[in-house]
PAKOL-379350 format. One record per atom (N, C-alpha, C): atom name; chain; x negated, y negated, z; residue number from 0. Coordinates in Angstrom, 2 decimals. Each point is the difference from the previous one (the first is absolute). Layout:
BEGIN
+------+-------+---------+---------+---------+-----+
| atom | kette |      px |      py |      pz |  nr |
+------+-------+---------+---------+---------+-----+
|   CA |     A |       X |       Y |       Z | NUM |
...
+------+-------+---------+---------+---------+-----+
//
This chain:
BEGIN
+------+-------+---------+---------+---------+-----+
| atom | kette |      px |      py |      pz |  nr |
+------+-------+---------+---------+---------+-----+
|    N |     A |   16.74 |    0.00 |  -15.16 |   0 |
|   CA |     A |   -1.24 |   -0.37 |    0.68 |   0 |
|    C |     A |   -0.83 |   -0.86 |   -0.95 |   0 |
|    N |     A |   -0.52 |   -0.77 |    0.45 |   1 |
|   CA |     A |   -0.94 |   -1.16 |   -1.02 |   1 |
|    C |     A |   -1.49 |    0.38 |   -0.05 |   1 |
|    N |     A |   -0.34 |   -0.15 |   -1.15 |   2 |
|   CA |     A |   -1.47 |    0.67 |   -0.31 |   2 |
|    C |     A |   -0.77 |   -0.47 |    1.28 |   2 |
|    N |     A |    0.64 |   -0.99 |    0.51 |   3 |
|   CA |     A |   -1.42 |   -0.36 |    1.86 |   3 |
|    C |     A |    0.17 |    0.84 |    0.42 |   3 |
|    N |     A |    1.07 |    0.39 |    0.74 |   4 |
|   CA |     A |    0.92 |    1.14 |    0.48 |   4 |
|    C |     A |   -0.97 |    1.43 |   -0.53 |   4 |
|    N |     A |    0.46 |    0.47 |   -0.57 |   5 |
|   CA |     A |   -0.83 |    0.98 |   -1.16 |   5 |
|    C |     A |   -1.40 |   -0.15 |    0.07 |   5 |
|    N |     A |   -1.04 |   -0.95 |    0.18 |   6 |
|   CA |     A |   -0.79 |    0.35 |    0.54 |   6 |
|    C |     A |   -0.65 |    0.01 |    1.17 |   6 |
|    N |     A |    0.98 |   -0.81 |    0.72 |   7 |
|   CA |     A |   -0.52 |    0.47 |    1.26 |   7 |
|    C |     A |    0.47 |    1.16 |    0.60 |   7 |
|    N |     A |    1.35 |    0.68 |   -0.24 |   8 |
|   CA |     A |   -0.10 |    1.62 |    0.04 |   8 |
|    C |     A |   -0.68 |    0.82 |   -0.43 |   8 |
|    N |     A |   -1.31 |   -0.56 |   -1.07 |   9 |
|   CA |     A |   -0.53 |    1.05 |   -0.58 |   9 |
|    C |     A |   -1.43 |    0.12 |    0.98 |   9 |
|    N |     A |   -0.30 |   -1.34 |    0.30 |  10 |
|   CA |     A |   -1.52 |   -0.41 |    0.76 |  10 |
|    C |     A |    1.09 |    0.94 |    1.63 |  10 |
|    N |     A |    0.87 |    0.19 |    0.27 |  11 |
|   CA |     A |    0.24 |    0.17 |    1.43 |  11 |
|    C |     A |   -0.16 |    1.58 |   -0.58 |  11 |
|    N |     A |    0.69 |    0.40 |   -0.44 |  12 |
|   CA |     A |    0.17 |    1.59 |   -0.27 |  12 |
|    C |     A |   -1.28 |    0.54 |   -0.30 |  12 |
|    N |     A |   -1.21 |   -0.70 |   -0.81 |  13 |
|   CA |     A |   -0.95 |    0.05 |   -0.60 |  13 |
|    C |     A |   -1.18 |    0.28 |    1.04 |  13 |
|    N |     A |    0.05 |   -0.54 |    1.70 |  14 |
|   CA |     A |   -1.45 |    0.20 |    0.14 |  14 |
|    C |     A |    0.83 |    0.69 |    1.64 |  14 |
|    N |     A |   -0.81 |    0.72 |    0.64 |  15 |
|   CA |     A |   -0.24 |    0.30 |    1.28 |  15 |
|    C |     A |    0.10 |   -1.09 |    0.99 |  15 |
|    N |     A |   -0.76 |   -1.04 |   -0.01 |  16 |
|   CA |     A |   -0.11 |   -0.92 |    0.82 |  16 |
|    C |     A |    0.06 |   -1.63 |   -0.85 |  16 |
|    N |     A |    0.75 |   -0.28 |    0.85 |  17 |
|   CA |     A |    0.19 |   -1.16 |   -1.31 |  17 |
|    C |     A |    0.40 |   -1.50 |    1.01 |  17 |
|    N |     A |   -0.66 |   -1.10 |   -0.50 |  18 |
|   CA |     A |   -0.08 |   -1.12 |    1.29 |  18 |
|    C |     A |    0.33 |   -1.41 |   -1.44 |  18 |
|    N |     A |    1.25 |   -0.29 |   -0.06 |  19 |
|   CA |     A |    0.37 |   -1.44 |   -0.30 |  19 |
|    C |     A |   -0.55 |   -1.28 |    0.98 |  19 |
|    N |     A |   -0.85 |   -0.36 |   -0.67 |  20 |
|   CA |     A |   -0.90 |   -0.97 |    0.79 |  20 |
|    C |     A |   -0.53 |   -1.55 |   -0.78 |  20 |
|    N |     A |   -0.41 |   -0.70 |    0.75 |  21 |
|   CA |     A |   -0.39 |   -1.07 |   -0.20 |  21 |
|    C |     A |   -1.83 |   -0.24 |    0.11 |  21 |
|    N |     A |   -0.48 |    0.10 |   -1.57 |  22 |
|   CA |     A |   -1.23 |    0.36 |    0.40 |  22 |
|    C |     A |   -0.54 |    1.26 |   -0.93 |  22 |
|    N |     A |   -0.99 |    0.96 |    0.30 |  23 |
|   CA |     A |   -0.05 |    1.38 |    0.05 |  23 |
|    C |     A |   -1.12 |    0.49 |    1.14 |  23 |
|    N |     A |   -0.14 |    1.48 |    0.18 |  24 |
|   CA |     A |   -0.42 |    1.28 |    1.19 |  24 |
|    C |     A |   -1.18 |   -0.93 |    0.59 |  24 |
|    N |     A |   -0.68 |   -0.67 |   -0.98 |  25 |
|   CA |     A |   -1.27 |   -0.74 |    0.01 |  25 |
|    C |     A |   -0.75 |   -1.31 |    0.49 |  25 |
|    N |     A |    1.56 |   -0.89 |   -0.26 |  26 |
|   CA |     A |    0.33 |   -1.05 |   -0.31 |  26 |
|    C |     A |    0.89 |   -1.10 |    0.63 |  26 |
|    N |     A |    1.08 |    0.51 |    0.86 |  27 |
|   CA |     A |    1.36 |   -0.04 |    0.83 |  27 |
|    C |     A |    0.31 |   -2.06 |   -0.42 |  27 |
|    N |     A |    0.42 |   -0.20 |   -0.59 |  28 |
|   CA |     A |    0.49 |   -1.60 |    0.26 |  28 |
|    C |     A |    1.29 |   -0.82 |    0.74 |  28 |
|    N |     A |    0.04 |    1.08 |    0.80 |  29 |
|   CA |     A |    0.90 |   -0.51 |    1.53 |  29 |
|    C |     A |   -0.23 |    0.82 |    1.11 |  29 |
|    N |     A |    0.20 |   -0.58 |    1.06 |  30 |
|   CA |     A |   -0.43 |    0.79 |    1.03 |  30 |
|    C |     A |    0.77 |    1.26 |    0.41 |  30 |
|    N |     A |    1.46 |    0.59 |   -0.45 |  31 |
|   CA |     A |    0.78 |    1.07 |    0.17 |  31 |
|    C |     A |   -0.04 |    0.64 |   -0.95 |  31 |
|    N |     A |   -0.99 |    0.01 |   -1.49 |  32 |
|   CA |     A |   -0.34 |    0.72 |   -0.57 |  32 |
|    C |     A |   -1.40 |    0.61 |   -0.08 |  32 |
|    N |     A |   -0.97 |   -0.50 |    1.10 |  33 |
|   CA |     A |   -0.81 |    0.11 |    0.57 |  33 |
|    C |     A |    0.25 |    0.79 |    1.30 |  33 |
|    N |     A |    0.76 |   -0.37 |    0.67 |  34 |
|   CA |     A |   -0.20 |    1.24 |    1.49 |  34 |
|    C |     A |    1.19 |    1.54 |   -1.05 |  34 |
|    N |     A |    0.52 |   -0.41 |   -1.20 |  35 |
|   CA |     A |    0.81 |    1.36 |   -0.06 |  35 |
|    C |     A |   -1.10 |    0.48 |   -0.40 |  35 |
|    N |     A |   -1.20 |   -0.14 |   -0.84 |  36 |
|   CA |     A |   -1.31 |    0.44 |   -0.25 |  36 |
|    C |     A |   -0.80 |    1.06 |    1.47 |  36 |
|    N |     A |   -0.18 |   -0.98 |    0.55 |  37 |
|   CA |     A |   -0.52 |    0.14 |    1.19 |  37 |
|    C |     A |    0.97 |    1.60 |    1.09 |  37 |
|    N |     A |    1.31 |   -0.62 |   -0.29 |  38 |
|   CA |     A |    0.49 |    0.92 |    0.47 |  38 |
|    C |     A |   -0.38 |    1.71 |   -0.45 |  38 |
|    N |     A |    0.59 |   -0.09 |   -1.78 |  39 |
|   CA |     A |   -0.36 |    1.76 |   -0.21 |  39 |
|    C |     A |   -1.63 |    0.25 |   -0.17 |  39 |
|    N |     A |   -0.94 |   -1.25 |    0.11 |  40 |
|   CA |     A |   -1.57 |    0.74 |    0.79 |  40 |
|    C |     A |    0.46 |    0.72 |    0.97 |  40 |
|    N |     A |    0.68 |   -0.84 |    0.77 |  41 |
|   CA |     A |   -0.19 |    0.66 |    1.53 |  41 |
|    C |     A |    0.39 |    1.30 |   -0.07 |  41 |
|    N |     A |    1.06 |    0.05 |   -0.94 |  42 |
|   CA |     A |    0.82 |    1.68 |   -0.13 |  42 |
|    C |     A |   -1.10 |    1.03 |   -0.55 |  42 |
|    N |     A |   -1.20 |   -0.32 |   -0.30 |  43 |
|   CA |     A |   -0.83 |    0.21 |   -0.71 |  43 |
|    C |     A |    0.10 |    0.42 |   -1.81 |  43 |
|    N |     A |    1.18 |   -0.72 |   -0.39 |  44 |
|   CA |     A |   -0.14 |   -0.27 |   -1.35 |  44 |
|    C |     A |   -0.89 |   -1.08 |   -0.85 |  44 |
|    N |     A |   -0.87 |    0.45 |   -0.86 |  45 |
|   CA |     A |   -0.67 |   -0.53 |   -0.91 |  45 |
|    C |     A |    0.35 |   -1.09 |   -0.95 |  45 |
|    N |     A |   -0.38 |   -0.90 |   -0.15 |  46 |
|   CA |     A |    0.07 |   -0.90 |   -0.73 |  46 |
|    C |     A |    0.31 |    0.36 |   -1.37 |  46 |
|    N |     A |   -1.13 |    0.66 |   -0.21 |  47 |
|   CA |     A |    0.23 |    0.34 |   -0.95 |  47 |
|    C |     A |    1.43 |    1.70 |   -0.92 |  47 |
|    N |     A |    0.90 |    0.16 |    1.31 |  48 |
|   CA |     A |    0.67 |    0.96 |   -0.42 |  48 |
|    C |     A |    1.64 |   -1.13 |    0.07 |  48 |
|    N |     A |   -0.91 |   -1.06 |    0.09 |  49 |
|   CA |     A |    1.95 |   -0.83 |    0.21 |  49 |
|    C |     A |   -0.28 |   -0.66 |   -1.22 |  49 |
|    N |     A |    1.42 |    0.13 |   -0.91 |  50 |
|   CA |     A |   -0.04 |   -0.69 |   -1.17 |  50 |
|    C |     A |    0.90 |   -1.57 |    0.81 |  50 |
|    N |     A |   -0.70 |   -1.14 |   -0.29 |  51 |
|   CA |     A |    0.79 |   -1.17 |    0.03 |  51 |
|    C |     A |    0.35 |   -0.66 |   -1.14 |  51 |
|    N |     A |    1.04 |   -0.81 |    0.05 |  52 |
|   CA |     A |    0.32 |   -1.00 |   -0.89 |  52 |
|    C |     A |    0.15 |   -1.28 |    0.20 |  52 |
|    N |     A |   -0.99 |   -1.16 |   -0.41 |  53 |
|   CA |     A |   -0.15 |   -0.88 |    0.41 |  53 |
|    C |     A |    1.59 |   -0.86 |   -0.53 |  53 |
|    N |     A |    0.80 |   -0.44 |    1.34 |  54 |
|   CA |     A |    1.15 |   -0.82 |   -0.68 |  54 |
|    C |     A |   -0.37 |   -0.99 |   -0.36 |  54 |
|    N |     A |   -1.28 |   -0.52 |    0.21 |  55 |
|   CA |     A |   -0.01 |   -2.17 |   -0.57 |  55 |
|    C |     A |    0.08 |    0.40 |   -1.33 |  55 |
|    N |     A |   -0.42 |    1.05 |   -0.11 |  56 |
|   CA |     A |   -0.29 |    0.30 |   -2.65 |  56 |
|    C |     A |    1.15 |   -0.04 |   -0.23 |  56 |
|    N |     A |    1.04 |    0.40 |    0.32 |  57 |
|   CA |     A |    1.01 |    0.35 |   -0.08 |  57 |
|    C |     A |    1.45 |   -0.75 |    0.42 |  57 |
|    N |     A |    0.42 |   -1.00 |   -0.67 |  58 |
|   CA |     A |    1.41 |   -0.51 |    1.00 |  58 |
|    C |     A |    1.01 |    0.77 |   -0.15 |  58 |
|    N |     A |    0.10 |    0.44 |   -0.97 |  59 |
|   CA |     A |    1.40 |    1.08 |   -0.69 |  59 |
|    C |     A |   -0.57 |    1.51 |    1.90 |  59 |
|    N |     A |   -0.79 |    0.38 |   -0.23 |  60 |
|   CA |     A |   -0.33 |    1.60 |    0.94 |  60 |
|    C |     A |   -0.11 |   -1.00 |    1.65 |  60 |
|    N |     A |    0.25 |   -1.30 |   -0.19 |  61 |
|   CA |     A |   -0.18 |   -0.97 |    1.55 |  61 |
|    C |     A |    1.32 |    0.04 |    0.46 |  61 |
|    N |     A |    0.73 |   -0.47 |   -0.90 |  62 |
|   CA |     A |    1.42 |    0.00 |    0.43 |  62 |
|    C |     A |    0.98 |    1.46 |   -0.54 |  62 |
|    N |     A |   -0.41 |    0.88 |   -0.73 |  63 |
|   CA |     A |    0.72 |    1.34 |   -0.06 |  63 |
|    C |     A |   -0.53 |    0.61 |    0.85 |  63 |
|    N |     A |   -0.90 |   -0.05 |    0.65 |  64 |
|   CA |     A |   -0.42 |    1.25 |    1.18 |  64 |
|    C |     A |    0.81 |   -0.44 |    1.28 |  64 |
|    N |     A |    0.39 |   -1.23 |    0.34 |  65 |
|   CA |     A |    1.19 |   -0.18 |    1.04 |  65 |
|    C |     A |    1.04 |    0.65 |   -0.51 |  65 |
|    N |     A |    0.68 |   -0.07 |   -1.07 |  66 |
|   CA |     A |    1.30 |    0.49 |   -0.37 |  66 |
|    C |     A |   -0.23 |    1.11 |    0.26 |  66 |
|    N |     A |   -1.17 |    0.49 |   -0.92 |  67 |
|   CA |     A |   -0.15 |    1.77 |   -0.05 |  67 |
|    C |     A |    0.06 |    0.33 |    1.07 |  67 |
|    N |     A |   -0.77 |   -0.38 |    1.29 |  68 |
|   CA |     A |    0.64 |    0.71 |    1.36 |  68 |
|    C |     A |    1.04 |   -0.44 |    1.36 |  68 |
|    N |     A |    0.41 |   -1.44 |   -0.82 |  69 |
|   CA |     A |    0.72 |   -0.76 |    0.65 |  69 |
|    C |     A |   -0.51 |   -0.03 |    1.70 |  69 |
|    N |     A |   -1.15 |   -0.48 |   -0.81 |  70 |
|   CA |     A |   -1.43 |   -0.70 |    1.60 |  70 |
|    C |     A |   -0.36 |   -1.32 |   -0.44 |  70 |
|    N |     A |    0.38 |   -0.96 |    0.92 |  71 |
|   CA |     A |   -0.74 |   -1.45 |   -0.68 |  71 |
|    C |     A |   -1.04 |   -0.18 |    0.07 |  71 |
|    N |     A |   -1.00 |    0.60 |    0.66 |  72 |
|   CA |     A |   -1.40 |   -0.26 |   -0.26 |  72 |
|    C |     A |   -0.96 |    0.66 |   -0.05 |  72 |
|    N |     A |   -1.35 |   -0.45 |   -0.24 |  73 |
|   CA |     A |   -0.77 |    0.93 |   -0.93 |  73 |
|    C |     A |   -1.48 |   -0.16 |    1.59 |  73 |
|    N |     A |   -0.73 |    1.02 |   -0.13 |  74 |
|   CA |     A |   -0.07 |    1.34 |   -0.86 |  74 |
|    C |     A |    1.37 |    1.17 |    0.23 |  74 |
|    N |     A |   -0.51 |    0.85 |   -0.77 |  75 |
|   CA |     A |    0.86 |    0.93 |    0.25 |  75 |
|    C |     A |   -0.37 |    1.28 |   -0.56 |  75 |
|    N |     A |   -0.01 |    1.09 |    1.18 |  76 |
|   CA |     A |   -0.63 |    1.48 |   -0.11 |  76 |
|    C |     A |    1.02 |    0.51 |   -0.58 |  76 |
|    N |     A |   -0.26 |    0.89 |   -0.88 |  77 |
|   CA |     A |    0.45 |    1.65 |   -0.27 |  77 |
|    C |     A |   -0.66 |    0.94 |    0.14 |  77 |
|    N |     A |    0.36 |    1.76 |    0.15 |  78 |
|   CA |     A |   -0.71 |    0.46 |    0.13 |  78 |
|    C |     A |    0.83 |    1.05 |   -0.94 |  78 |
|    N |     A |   -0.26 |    0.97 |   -0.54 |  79 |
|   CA |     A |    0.57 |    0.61 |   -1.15 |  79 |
|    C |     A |    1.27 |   -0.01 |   -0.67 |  79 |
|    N |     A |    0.02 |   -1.69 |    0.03 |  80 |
|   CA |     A |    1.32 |   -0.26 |   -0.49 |  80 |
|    C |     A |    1.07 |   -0.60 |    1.23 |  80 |
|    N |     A |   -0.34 |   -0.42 |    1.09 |  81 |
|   CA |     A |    0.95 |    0.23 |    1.37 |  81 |
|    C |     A |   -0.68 |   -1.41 |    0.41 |  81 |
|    N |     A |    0.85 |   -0.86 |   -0.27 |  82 |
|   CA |     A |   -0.32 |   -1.34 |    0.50 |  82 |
|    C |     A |    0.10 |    0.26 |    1.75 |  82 |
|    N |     A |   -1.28 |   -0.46 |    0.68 |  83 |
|   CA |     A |   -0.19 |   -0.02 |    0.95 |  83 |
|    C |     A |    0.09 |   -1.55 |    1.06 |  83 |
|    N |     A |   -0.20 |   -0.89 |   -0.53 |  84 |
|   CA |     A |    0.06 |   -1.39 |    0.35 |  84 |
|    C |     A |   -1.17 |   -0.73 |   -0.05 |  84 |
|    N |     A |    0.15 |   -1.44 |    0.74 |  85 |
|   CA |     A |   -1.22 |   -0.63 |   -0.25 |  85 |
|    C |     A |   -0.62 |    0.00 |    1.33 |  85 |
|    N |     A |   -1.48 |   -0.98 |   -0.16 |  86 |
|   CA |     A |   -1.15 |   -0.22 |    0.93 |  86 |
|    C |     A |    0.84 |    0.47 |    1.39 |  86 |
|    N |     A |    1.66 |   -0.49 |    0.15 |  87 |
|   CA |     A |   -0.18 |    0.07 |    1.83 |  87 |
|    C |     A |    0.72 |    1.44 |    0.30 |  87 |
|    N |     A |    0.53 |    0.25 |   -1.08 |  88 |
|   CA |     A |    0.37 |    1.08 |    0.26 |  88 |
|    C |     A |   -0.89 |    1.44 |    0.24 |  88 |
|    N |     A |   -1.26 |    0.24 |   -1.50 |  89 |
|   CA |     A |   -1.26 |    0.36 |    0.18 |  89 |
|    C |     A |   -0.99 |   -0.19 |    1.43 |  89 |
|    N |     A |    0.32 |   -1.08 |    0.96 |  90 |
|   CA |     A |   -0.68 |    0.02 |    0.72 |  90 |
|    C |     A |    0.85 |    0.89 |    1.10 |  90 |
|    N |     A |    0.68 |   -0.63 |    0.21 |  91 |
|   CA |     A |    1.52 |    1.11 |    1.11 |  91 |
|    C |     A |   -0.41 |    1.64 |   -0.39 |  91 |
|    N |     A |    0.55 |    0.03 |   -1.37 |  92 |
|   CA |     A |   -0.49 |    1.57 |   -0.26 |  92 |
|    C |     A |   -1.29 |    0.36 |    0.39 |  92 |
|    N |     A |   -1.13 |   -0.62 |   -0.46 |  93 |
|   CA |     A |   -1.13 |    0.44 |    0.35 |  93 |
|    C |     A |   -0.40 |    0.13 |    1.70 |  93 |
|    N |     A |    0.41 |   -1.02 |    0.80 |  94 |
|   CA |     A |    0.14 |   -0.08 |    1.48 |  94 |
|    C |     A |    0.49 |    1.12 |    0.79 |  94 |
|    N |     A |    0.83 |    0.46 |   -0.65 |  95 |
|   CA |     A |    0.86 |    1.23 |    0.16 |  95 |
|    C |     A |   -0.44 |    1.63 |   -0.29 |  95 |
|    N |     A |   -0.70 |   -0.47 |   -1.17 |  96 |
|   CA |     A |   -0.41 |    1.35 |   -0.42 |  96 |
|    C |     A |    0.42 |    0.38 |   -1.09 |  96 |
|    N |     A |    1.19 |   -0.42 |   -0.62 |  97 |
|   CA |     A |    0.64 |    0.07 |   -0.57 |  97 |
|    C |     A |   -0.26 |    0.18 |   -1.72 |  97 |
|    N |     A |   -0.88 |   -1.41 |    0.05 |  98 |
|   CA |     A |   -0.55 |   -0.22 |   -1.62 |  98 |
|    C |     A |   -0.66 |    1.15 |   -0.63 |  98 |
|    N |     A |   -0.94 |    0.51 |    1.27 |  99 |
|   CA |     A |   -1.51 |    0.91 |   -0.22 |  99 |
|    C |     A |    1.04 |    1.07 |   -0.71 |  99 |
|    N |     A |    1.06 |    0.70 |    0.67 | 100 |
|   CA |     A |    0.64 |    0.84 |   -0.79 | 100 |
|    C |     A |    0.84 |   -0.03 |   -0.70 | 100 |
|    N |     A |    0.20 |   -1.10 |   -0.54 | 101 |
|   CA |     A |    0.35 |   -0.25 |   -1.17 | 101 |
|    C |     A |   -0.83 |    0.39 |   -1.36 | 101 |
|    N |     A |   -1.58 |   -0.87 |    0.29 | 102 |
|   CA |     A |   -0.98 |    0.05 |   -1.03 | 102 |
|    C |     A |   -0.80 |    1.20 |    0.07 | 102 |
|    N |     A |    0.40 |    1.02 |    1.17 | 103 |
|   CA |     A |   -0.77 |    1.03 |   -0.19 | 103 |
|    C |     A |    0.41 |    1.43 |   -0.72 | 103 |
|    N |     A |   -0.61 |    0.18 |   -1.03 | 104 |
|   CA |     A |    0.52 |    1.23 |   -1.02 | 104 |
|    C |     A |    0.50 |    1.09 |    1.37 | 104 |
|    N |     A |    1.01 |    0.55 |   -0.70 | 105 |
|   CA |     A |    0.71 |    1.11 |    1.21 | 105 |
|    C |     A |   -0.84 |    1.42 |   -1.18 | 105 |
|    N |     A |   -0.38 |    1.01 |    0.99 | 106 |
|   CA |     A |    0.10 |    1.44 |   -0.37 | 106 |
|    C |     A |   -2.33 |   -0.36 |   -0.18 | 106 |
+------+-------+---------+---------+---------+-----+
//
């Protein structure tokens, strides 16, 4: 595994909610890293409880986070480690119902 590799398993394993994005929670600098924003509001997750990682800082974590989940494009959710997909998929799930229980602590 290559130290990119290596850390982006560590940032995925590392947080609860975790959004590979373009931009940050605050900030969004494309529009599908902006509605995936928009989206876990709606789930009623906090801005501030999603760790992001802005890919423009980064070209090495731009192009290893496709490999790492072998998804070509960005953003892209995790949720305790469990790559979930990007903006259209987040929206399907969320449409569904689906997302909310994903992001919602069980017990």
């Amino acid at each position: 595994m290559s130290d990119t590799q290596q850390r982006i398993d560590q940032l995925v394993k590392g947080s609860d909610v975790l959004l590979f994005m373009k931009g940050n929670a605050s900030f969004p600098m494309c529009g599908f890293s902006g509605r995936a924003i928009q989206i876990l509001k709606a789930c009623g997750v906090e801005p501030k409880n999603v760790t992001t990682v802005n890919v423009l800082e980064d070209d090495g974590i731009r192009q290893g986070i496709k490999e790492y989940s072998n998804w070509p494009t960005i953003p892209q959710l995790y949720v305790k480690g469990e790559f979930i997909g990007g903006s259209d998929i987040m929206m399907e799930m969320y449409e569904n119902g689906e997302l909310q229980q994903v992001l919602t602590p069980k017990g």
